[in-house]
C-alpha positions in Angstrom: -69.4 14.8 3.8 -69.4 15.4 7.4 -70.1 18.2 9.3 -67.9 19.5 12.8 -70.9 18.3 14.9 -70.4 14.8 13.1 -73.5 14.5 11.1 -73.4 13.6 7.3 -74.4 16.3 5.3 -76.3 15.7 1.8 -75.5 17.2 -1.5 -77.6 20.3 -2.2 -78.7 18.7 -5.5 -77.3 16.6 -8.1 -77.2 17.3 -11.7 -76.4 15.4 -14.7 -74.0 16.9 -16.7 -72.9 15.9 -21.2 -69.8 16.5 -22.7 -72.2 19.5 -24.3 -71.5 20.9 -20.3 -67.9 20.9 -20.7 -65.9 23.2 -19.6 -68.2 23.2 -16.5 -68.6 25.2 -13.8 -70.8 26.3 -10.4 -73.1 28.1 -10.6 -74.7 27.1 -14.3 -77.1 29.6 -16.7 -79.8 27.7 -15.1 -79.5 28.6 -11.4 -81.4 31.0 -9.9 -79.8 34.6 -9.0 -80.4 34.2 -5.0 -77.8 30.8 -5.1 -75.0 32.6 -6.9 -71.8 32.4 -5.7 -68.4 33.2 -7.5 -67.9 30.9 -10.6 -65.2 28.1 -10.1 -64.8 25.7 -12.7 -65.0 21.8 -12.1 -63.0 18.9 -13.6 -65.5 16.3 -13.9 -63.7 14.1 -16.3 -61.1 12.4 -14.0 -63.5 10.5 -11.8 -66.9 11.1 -13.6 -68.6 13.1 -10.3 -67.9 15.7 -8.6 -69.1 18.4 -5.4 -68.9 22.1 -5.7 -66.9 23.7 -3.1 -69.2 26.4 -2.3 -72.8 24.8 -2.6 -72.3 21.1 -2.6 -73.9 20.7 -5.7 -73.3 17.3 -7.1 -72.5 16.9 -10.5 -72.3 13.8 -12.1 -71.1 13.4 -15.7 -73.6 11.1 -18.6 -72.1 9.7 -21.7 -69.2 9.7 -23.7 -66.1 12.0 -23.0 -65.1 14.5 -25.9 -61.7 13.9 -27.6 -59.4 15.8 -26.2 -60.5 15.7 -22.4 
């Protein structure tokens, strides 16, 4: 990610996520209240990772996919 000024930016964090995840979105249960922004749901099952557009919040999936995704 790069920012205007040209500098690389780092994810915010990066979580694992299991097909137990799934649907997921941004922010999870387990943030706390002063990151919240509004909920968007991610597809991380095309490409196994993925950043949230509002917090940069890597998520990158662990394990086997469900049947059906």
């Amino acid at each position: 990610m790069s920012s205007a000024t040209g500098k690389t930016r780092k994810p915010a964090a990066t979580i694992e996520v299991t097909a137990a995840d799934l649907p997921l979105h941004c922010p999870t249960p387990a943030m706390p209240a002063w990151s919240m922004h509004p909920r968007v749901f991610l597809d991380i099952t095309r490409t196994g990772a993925i950043l949230c557009p509002y917090c940069g919040t890597h998520y990158v999936f662990k394990g086997e996919l469900p049947k059906g995704h």
